[in-house]
One Martini backbone bead per residue (centre of mass of N, CA, C, O) as a GRO file, in nm:
protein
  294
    1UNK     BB    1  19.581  10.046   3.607
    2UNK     BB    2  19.628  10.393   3.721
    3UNK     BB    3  19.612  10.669   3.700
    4UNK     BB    4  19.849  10.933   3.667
    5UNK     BB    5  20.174  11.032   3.667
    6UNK     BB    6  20.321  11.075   3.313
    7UNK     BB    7  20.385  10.988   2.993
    8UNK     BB    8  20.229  11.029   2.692
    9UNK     BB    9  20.483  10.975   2.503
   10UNK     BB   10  20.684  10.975   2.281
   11UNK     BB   11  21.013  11.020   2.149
   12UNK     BB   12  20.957  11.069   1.851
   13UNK     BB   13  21.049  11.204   1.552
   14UNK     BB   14  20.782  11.302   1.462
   15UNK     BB   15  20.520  11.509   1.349
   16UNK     BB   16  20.204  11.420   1.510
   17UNK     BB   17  19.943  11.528   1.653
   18UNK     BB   18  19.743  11.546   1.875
   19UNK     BB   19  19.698  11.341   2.116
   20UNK     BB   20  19.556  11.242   2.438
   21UNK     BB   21  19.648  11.094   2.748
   22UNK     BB   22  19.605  11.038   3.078
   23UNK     BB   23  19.684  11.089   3.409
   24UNK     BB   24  19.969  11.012   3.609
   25UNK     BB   25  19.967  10.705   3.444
   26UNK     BB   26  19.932  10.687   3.075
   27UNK     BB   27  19.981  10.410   2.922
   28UNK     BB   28  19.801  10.447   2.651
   29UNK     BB   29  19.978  10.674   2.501
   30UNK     BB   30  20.297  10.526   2.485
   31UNK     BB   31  20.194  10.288   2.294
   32UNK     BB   32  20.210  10.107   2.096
   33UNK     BB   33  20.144   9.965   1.771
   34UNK     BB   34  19.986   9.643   1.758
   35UNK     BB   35  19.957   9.360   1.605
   36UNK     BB   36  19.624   9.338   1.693
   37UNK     BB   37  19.626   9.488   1.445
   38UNK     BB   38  19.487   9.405   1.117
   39UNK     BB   39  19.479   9.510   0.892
   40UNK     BB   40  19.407   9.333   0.649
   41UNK     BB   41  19.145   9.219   0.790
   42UNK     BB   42  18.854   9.160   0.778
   43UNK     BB   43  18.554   9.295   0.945
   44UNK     BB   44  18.314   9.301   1.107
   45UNK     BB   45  18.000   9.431   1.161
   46UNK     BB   46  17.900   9.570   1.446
   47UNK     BB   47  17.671   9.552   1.676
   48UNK     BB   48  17.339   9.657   1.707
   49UNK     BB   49  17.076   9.844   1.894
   50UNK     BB   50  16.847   9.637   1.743
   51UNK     BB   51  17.041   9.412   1.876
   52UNK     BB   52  17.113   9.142   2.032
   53UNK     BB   53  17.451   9.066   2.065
   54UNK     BB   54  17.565   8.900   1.773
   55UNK     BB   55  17.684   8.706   1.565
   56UNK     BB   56  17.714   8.657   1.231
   57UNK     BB   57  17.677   8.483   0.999
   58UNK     BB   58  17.755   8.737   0.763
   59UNK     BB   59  18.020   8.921   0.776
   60UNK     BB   60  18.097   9.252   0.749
   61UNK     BB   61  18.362   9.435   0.634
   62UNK     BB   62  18.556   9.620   0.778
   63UNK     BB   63  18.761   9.838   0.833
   64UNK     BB   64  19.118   9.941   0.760
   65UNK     BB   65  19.426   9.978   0.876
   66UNK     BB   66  19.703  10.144   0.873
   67UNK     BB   67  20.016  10.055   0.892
   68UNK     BB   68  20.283  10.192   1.089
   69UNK     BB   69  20.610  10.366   0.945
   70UNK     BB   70  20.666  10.516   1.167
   71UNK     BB   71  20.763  10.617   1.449
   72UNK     BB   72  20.598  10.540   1.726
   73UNK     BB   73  20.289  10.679   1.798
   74UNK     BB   74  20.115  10.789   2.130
   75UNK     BB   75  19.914  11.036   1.993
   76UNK     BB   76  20.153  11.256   2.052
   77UNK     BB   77  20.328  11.447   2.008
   78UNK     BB   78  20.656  11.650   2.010
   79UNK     BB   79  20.541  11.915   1.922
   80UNK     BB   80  20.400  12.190   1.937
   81UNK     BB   81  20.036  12.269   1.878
   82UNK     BB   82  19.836  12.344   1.642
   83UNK     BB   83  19.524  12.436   1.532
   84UNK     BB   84  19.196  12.397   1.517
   85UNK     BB   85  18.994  12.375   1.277
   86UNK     BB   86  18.657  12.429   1.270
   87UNK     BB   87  18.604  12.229   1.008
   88UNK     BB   88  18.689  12.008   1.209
   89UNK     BB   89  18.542  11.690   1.306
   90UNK     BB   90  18.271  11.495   1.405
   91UNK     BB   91  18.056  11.258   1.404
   92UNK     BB   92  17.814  11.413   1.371
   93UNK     BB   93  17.723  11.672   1.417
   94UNK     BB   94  17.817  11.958   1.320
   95UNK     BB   95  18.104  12.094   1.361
   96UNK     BB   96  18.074  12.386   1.628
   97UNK     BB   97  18.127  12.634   1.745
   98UNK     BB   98  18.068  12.815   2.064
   99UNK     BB   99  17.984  13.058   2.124
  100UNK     BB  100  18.256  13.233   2.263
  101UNK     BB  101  18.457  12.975   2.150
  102UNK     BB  102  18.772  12.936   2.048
  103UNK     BB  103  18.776  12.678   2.087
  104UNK     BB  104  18.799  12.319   1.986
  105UNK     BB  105  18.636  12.029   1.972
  106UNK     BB  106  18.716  11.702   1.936
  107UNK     BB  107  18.787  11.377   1.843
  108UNK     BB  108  18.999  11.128   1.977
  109UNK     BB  109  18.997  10.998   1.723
  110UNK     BB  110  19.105  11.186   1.522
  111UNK     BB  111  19.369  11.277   1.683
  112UNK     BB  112  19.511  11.005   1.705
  113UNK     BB  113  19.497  10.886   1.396
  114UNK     BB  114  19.677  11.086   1.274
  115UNK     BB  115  19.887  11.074   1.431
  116UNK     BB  116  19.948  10.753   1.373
  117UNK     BB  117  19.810  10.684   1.071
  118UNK     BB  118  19.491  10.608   1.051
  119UNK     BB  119  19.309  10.445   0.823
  120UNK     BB  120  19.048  10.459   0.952
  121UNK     BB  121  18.965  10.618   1.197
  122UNK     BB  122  19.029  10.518   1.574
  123UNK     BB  123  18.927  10.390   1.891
  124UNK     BB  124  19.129  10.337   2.166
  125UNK     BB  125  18.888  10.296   2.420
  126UNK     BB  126  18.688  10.160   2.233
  127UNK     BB  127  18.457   9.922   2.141
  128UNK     BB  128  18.374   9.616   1.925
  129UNK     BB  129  18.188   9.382   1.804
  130UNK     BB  130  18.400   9.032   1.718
  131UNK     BB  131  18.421   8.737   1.641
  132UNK     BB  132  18.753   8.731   1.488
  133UNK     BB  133  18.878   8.905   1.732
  134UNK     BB  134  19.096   8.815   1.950
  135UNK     BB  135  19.290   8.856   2.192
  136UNK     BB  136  19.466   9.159   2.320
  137UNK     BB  137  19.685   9.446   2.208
  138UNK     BB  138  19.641   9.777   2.147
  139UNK     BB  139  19.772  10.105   2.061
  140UNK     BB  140  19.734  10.151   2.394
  141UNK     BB  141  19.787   9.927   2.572
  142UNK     BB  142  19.483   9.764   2.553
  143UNK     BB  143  19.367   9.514   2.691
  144UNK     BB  144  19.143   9.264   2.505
  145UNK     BB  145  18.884   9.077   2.468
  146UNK     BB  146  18.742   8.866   2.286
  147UNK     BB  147  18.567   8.988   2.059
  148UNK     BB  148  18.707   9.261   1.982
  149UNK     BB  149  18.789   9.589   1.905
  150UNK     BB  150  18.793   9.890   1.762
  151UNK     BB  151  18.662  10.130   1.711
  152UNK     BB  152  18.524  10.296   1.410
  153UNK     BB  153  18.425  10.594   1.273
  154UNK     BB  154  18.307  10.401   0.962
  155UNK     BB  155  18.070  10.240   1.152
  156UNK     BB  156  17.782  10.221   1.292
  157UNK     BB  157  17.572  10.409   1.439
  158UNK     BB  158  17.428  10.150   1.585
  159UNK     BB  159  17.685  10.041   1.737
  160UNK     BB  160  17.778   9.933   2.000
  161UNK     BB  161  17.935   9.972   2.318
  162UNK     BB  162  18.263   9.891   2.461
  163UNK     BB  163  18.494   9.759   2.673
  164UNK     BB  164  18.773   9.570   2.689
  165UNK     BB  165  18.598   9.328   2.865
  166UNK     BB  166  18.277   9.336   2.717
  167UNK     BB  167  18.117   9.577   2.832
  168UNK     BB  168  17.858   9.789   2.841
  169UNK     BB  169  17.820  10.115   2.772
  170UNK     BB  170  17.492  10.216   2.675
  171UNK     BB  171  17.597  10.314   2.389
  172UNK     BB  172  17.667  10.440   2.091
  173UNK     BB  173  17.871  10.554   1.852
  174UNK     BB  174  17.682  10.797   1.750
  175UNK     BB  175  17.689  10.894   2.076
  176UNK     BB  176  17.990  10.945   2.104
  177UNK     BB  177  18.070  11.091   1.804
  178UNK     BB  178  17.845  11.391   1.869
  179UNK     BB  179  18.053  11.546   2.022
  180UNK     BB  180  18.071  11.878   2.162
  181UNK     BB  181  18.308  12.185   2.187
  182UNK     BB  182  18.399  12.432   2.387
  183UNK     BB  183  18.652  12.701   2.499
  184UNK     BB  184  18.727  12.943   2.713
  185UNK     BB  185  19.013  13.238   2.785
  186UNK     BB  186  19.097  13.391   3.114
  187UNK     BB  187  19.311  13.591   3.235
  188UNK     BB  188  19.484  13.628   3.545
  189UNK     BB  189  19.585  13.681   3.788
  190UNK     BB  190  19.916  13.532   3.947
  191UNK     BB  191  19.904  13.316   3.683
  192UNK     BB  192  19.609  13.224   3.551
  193UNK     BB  193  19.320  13.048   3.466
  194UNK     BB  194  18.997  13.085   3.328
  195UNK     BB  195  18.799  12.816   3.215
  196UNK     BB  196  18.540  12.763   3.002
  197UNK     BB  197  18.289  12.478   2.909
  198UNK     BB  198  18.130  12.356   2.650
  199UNK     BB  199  17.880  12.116   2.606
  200UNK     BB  200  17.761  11.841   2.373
  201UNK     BB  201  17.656  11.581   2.316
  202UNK     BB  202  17.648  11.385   2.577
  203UNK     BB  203  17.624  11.135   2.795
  204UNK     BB  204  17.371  11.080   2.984
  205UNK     BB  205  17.451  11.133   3.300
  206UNK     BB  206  17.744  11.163   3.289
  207UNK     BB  207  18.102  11.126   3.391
  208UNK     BB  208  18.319  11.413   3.392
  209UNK     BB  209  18.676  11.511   3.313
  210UNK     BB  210  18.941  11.746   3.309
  211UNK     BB  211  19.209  11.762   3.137
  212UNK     BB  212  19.580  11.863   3.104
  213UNK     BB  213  19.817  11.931   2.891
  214UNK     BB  214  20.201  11.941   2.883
  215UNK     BB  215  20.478  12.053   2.687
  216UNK     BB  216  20.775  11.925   2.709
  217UNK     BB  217  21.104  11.833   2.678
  218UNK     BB  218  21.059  11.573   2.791
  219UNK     BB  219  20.761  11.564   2.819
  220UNK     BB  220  20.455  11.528   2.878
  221UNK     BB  221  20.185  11.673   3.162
  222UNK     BB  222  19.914  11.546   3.344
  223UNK     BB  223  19.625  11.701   3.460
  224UNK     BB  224  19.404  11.877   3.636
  225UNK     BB  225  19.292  12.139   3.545
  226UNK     BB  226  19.253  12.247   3.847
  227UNK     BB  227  19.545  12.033   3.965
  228UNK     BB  228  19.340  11.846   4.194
  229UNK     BB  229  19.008  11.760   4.153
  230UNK     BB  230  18.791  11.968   4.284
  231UNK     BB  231  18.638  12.087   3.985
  232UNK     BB  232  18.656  11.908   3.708
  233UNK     BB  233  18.417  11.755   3.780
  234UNK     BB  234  18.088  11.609   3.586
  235UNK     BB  235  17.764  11.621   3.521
  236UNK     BB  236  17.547  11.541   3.311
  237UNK     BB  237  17.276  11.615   3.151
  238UNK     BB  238  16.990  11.452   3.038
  239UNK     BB  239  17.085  11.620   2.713
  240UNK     BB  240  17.402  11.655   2.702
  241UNK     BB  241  17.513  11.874   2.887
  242UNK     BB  242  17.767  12.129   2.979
  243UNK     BB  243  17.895  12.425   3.197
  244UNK     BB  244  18.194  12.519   3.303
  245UNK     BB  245  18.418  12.583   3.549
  246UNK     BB  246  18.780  12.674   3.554
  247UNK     BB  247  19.057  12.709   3.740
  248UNK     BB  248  19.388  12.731   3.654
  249UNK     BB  249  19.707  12.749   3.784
  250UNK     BB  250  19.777  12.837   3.505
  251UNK     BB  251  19.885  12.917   3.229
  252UNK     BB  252  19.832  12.870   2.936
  253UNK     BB  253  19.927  12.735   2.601
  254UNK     BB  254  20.051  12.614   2.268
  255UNK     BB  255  20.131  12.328   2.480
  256UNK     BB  256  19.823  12.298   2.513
  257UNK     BB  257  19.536  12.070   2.647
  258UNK     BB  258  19.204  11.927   2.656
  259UNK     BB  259  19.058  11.675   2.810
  260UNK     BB  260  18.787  11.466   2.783
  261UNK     BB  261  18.648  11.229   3.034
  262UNK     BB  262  18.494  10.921   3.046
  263UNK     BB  263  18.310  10.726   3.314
  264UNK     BB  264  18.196  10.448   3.336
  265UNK     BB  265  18.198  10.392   3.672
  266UNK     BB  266  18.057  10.706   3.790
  267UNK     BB  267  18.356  10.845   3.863
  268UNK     BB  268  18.572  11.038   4.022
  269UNK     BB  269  18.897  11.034   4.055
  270UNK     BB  270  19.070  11.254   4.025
  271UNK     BB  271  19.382  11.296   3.966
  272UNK     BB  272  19.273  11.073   3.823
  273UNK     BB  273  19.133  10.887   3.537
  274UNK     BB  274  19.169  10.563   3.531
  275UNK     BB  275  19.117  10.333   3.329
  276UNK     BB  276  19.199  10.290   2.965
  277UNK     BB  277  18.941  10.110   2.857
  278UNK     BB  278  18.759  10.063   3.127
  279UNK     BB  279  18.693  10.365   3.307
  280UNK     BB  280  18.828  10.516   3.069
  281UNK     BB  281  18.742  10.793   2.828
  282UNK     BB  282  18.802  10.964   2.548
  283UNK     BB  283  18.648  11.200   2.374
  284UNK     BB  284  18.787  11.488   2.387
  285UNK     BB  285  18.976  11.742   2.232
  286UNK     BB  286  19.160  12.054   2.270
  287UNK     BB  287  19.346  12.292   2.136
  288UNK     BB  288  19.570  12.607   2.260
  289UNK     BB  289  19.528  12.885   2.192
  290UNK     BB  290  19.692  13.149   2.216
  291UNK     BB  291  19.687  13.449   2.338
  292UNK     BB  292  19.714  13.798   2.323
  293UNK     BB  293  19.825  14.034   2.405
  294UNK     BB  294  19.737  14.307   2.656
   0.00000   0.00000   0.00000
């Protein structure tokens, strides 16, 4: 299933934190969090990147995750989301803004397990391996293959990383979650907005695509930052870094988020941003400061 054009949260009435996906159609941000997640169940500590992934003998167990009581988050509130102070960031070398630019990019995987209230936080679009776990479909709606979890912020960081179908992605959960990143808004003429965005610590030579979400009335939607796709997309240099501009065809608010999306299968979907933990992965997600009157 591919995304389009979607409807990314639920409406539940809880107050949230942000956190989402989407594509045209991403259903894996509305989606429940599923039984397939054992909260309490010990789960061993997935294969790292010194050793070609194998059971372990004696799997030690990873974090568990508190089961959500309150009306299933989709990921995404459904109030209008306030500022990410820059203290807050993701495992891997300390966040800390970009200089001249007042947003803040976090891991998508605190913003997401925030907003769900799973506490240690995981990533639902990334995965690791774990011989204990059979298949199943995690909290977007996101079925994996047996033997893969959902990774967590808590594992090691030389775990290796796979996708829902259990192909790895070449990368280890520490350069997953070292991504950081700020961006800047300049109002344009006309209604328009146009957002710089520097980034580090990006997966060498990914291909990734920049989407905004919009909280309506009605639930969020969400588009290519640039509206069409036709320059939200860019390969990160052989460092890991990358910095875009993007001339967004309408002026940005405090009901929008910026978000980064990893395609794993090197392709840049345009309009659409590819399926959801099988070549397509929210890596960070910064919401949007509304500027002060000029």
């Amino acid at each position: 299933m591919k995304w389009n054009r979607v409807d990314l949260f639920s409406r539940g009435q809880a107050a949230l934190a942000f956190v989402g996906f989407f594509g045209i159609s991403m259903c894996f941000l509305n989606a429940p969090v599923s039984a397939d997640f054992p909260e309490s169940k010990a789960t061993p500590s997935p294969t790292t990147a010194t050793a070609r992934p194998t059971p372990a003998a004696t799997p030690s167990p990873a974090p568990t995750t508190t089961p959500v009581t309150t009306p299933t988050p989709t990921g995404i509130p459904t109030a209008a989301p306030t500022a990410i102070p820059a203290s807050v960031g993701s495992p891997g070398p300390t966040q800390m803004p970009i200089p001249g630019a007042p947003l803040v990019f976090e891991a998508y995987a605190l913003d997401f397990s925030r907003a769900a209230r799973l506490e240690p936080p995981i990533d639902p679009q990334v995965f690791v391996q774990d011989p204990t776990s059979g298949a199943g479909t995690g909290p977007q709606q996101i079925s994996h293959a047996a033997g893969l979890r959902n990774a967590g912020i808590a594992d090691p960081a030389g775990a290796l990383a796979y996708d829902a179908g259990g192909g790895s992605l070449g990368f280890t959960l520490g350069e997953w979650f070292a991504a950081q990143g700020g961006a800047s808004i300049v109002h344009l003429s006309g209604g328009s907005d146009r957002v710089t965005v520097s980034l580090r610590h990006l997966i060498a030579f990914g291909v990734y695509s920049l989407f905004e979400v919009t909280y309506a009335s009605d639930g969020p939607i969400a588009r290519p930052l640039d509206g069409n796709g036709n320059s939200s997309g860019f390969t990160a240099t052989v460092a890991g870094t990358a910095t875009v501009i993007v001339d967004s065809p309408r002026v940005l608010t405090g009901s929008d988020a910026i978000v980064l999306v990893y395609h794993s299968d090197a392709t840049d979907h345009g309009l659409a941003a590819g399926t959801p933990g099988s070549d397509a992965h929210v890596q960070l997600i910064a919401r949007v400061v509304p500027l002060p009157p000029s």
